[in-house]
C-alpha positions in Angstrom: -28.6 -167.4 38.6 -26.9 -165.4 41.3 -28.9 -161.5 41.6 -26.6 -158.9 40.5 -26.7 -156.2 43.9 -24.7 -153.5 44.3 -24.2 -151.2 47.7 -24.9 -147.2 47.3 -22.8 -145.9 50.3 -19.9 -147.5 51.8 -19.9 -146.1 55.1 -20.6 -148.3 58.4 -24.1 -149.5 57.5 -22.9 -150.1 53.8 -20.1 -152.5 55.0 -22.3 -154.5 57.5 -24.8 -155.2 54.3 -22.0 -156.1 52.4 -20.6 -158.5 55.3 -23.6 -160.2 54.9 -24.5 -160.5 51.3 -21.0 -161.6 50.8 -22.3 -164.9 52.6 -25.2 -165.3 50.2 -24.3 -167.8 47.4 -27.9 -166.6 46.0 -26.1 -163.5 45.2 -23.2 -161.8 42.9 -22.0 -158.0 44.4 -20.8 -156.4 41.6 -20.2 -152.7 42.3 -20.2 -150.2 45.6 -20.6 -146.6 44.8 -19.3 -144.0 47.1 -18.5 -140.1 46.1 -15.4 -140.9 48.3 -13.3 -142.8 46.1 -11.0 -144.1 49.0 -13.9 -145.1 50.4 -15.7 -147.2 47.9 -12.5 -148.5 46.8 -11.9 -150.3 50.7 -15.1 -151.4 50.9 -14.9 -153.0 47.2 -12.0 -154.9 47.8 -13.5 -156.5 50.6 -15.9 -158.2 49.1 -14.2 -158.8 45.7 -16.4 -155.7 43.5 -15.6 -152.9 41.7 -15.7 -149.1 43.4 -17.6 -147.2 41.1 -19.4 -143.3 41.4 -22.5 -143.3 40.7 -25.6 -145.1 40.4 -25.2 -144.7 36.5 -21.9 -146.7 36.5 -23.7 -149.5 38.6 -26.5 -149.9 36.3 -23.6 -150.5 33.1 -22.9 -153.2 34.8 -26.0 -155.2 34.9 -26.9 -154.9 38.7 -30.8 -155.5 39.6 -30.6 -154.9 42.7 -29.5 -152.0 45.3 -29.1 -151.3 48.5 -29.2 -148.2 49.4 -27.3 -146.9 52.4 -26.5 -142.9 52.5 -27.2 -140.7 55.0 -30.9 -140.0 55.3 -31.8 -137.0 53.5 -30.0 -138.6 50.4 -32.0 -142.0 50.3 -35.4 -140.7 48.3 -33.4 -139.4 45.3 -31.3 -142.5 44.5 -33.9 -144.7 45.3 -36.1 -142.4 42.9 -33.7 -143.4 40.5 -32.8 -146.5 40.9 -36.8 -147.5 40.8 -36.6 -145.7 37.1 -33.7 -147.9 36.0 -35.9 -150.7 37.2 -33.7 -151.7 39.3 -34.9 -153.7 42.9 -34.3 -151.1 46.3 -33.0 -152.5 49.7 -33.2 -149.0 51.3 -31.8 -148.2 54.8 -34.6 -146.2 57.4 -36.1 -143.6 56.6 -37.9 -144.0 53.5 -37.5 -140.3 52.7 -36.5 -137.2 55.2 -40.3 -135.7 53.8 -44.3 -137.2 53.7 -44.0 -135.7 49.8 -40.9 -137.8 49.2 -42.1 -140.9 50.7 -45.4 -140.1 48.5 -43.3 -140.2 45.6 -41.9 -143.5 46.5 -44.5 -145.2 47.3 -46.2 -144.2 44.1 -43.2 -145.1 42.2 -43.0 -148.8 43.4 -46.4 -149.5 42.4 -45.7 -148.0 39.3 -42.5 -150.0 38.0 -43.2 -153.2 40.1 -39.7 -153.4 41.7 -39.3 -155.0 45.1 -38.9 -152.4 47.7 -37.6 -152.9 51.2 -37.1 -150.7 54.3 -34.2 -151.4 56.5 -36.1 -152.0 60.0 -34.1 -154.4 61.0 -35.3 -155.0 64.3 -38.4 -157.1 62.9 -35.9 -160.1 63.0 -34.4 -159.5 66.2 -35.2 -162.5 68.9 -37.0 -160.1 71.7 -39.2 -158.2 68.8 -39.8 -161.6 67.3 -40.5 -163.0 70.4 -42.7 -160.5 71.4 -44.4 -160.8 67.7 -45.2 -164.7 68.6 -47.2 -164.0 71.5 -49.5 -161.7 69.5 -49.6 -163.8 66.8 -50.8 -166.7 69.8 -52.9 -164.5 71.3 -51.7 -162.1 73.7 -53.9 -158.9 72.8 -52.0 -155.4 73.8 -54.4 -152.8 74.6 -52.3 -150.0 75.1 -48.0 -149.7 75.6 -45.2 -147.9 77.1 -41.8 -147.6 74.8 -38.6 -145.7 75.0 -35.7 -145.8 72.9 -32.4 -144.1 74.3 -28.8 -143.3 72.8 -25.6 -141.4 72.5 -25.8 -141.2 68.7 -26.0 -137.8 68.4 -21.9 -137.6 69.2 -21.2 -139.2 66.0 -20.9 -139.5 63.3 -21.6 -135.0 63.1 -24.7 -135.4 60.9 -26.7 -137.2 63.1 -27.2 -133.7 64.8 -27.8 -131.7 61.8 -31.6 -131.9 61.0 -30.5 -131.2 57.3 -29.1 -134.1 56.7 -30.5 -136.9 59.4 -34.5 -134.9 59.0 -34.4 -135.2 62.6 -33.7 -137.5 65.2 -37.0 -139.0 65.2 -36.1 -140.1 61.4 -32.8 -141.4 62.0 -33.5 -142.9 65.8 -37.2 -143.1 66.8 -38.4 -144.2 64.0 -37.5 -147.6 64.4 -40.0 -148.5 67.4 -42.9 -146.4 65.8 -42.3 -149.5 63.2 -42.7 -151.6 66.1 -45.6 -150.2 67.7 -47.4 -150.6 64.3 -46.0 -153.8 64.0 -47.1 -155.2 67.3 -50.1 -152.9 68.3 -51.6 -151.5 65.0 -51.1 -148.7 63.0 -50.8 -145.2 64.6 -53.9 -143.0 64.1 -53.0 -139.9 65.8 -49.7 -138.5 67.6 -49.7 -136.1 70.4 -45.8 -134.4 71.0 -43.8 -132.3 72.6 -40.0 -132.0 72.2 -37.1 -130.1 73.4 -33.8 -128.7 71.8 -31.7 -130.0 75.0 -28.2 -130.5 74.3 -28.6 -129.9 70.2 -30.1 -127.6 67.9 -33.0 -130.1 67.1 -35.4 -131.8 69.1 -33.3 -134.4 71.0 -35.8 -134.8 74.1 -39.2 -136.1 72.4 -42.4 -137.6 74.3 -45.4 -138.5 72.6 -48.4 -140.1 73.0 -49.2 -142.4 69.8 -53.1 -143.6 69.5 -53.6 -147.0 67.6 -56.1 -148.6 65.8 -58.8 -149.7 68.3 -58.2 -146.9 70.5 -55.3 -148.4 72.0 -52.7 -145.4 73.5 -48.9 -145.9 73.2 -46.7 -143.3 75.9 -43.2 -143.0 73.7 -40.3 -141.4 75.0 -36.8 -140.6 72.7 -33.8 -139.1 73.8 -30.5 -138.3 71.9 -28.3 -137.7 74.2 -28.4 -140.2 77.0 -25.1 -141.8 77.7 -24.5 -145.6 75.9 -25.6 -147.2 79.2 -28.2 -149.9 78.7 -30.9 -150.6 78.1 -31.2 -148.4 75.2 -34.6 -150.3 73.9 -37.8 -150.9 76.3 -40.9 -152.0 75.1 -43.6 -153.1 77.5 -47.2 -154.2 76.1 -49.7 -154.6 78.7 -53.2 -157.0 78.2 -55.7 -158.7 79.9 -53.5 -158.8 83.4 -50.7 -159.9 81.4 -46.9 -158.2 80.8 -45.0 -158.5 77.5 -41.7 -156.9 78.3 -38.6 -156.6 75.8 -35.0 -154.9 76.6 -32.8 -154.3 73.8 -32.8 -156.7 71.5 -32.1 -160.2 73.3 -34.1 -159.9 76.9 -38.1 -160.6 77.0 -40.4 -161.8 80.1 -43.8 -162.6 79.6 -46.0 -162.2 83.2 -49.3 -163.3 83.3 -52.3 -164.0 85.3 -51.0 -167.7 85.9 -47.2 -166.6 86.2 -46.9 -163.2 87.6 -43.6 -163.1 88.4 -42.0 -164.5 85.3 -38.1 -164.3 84.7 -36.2 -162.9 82.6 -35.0 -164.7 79.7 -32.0 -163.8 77.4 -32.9 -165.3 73.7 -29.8 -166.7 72.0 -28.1 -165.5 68.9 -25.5 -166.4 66.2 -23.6 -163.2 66.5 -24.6 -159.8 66.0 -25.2 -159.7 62.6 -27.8 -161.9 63.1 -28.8 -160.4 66.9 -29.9 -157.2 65.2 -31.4 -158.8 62.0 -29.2 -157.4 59.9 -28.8 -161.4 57.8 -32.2 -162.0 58.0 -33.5 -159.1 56.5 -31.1 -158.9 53.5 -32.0 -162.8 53.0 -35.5 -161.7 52.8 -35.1 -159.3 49.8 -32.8 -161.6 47.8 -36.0 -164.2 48.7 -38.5 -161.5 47.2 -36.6 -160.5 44.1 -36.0 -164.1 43.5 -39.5 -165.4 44.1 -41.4 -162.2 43.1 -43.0 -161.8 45.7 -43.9 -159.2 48.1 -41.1 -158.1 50.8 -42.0 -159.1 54.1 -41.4 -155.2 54.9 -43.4 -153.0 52.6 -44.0 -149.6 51.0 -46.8 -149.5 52.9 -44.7 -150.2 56.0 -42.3 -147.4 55.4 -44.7 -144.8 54.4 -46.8 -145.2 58.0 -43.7 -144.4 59.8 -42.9 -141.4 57.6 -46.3 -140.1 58.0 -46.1 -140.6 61.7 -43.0 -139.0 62.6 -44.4 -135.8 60.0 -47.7 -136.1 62.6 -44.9 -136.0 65.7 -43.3 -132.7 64.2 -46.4 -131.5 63.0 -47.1 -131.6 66.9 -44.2 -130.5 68.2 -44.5 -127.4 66.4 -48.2 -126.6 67.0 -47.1 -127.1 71.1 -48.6 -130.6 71.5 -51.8 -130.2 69.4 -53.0 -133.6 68.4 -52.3 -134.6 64.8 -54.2 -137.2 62.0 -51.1 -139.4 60.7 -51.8 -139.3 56.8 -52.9 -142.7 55.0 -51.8 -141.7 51.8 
C-alpha cells in the first residue's frame, strides 16, 4: 500500500519535496495545505492533490505522513500537532526556532512513536558523502576549518527578520553544525562572536566549536556575501592528511603518500539528487514503511538546536564559552 503524505507549505521548498515524492510509486500525495489558497491550489494541481487549509483538513483525509515545510519559526507547532494526530513528520531545518521547543519535540516522538525526520539534506550529497566514506575507512579528523557563505538574506524578506527565521544561524549555519557532528563528533562547547553587519541580526558569525575528544572546529557564517562560489568549504585535517569539500560536488583527499591530490568533481543525476533532496525523502518513505528508525534522528536535530542556542548564548555574553545542552 502506497503511504498517504501530504505537504504543509507550498512555498519553494514545499514544491521541490513534492517534485520528488511525486516520483515515488511507494507513495500517494493526497493534500497540500497552505494559508494562501492560490498558493496551495498551484502546487496541488501539480501533482494531482487536493489544496486544503489546515493540518485538520489533511488528517480527514487519511494522510500518515507530513512534511512539513513553513518558514522556521512555524515548524515546532504543526509538527507538535501533527505528532498528536499520530501522524509520521518529514520536517524541514530547524527542528524548532527554541532549545524548549525542540525539547518538546523530542519528547513528543518518543512518546507517540512516529518517525521523525530533519531536513539536512546535505547528508546525501556526493562531497558530504564522500567525505563520510573516508571516515567511515579510516581517515580520523582531529580538528576542522568550515565556512558556509550566501546572499539569502535578500530574499525571500524573512530570512532577515530573526522573528520568523530565529536567526540566520537557524535558517543557514545550521546545516554544517550537522556536518561537523556528523563527520567529527558531537559539539561540546561553542565559543562566538557575531556582528549585525548589513541586517538587524547577526549576519557575520565566527565560532569556535569543541568536539568530542577535544577536537576544535574554526566556523565562519556570513549572510550577506554575494552568490559567488564556493558557498560551502569544509576542510578536515588528520594524521598529515587533507579531506577537503566545496559545495556540494568537489572533494580532494591529500595525504602523506599523495600530497598534491586533484580535485575531483563527483557526478550527479540532477539537482534534486545533487543536493539530496530524493534521497532523503526516499529514506522516510523507507522508515515509515519498514518501521524503523530514520537515518536522521531526533537526536540529530536536537544537537544542532542546542548548539546554535550555545552560539547565541555566546554571542550575547561577548564570546564567553558555552556547554551545548544534551537534553
Amino acid at each position: 500500500m502506497a503511504v498517504k503524505v501530504g505537504v504543509i507549505g507550498a512555498g519553494t521548498m514545499g514544491r521541490r519535496h513534492l517534485d520528488v515524492l511525486a516520483t515515488d510509486p511507494r507513495v500517494d500525495i493526497v493534500g497540500v495545505v497552505d494559508t494562501v489558497a492560490s498558493a496551495a491550489r498551484d502546487a496541488a494541481a501539480r501533482v494531482g492533490a487536493r489544496p486544503l487549509r489546515d493540518l485538520a483538513e489533511l488528517a480527514g483525509l487519511g494522510a500518515e505522513a507530513v512534511f512539513v515545510t513553513l518558514p522556521n519559526v512555524y515548524h515546532a507547532p504543526i509538527v507538535l500537532e501533527a505528532l498528536d494526530r499520530g501522524l509520521h513528520v518529514f520536517s524541514e531545518k530547524p527542528m524548532a526556532t527554541s532549545l524548549a521547543d525542540a525539547r518538546r519535540i523530542a519528547d513528543r516522538v518518543a512518546a507517540r512513536g512516529c518517525v521523525y525526520q530533519i531536513g539536512f539534506n546535505r547528508r546525501w550529497a556526493p562531497a558530504y558523502r564522500f567525505l563520510r566514506q573516508q571516515v567511515a575507512h579510516g581517515f580520523t579528523p582531529f580538528s576542522g576549518n568550515v565556512k558556509i557563505t550566501d546572499g539569502d538574506m535578500l530574499a525571500p524578506s524573512w530570512y532577515a527578520n530573526p522573528a520568523i527565521s530565529g536567526g540566520f544561524l537557524y535558517d543557514t549555519g545550521v546545516h554544517l553544525v550537522d556536518m561537523v557532528a556528523w563527520l567529527i563528533g558531537p559539539v561540546e562547547t561553542v565559543v562566538a562572536l557575531g556582528r549585525k553587519s548589513c541586517y538587524p541580526d547577526y549576519d557575520d558569525i565566527a565560532m569556535l566549536l569543541r568536539c568530542r575528544g577535544d577536537r576544535p572546529v574554526a566556523f565562519s557564517t556570513c549572510g550577506h556575501a554575494s552568490w559567488a562560489g564556493p558557498h560551502e568549504r569544509v576542510e578536515l585535517y588528520g594524521d598529515h592528511a587533507l579531506l577537503v569539500s566545496e559545495d556540494l560536488d568537489r572533494v580532494r583527499y591529500s595525504t602523506r603518500g599523495e600530497p598534491y591530490a586533484e580535485w575531483q568533481h563527483l557526478p550527479s543525476t540532477g539537482p534534486l539528487d545533487l543536493w539530496g533532496y530524493a534521497q532523503e525523502d526516499r529514506a522516510f518513505i523507507d522508515a515509515i514503511r519498514a518501521g524503523t528508525s530514520p537515518p536522521v534522528t531526533v537526536h540529530d536535530a536536537f544537537h544542532t538546536i542546542a548548539v546554535l542556542d550555545a552560539a547565541y548564548t555566546s554571542m550575547a555574553r561577548g564570546g564567553e564559552p558555552v556547554a551545548v545542552a544534551t537534553r
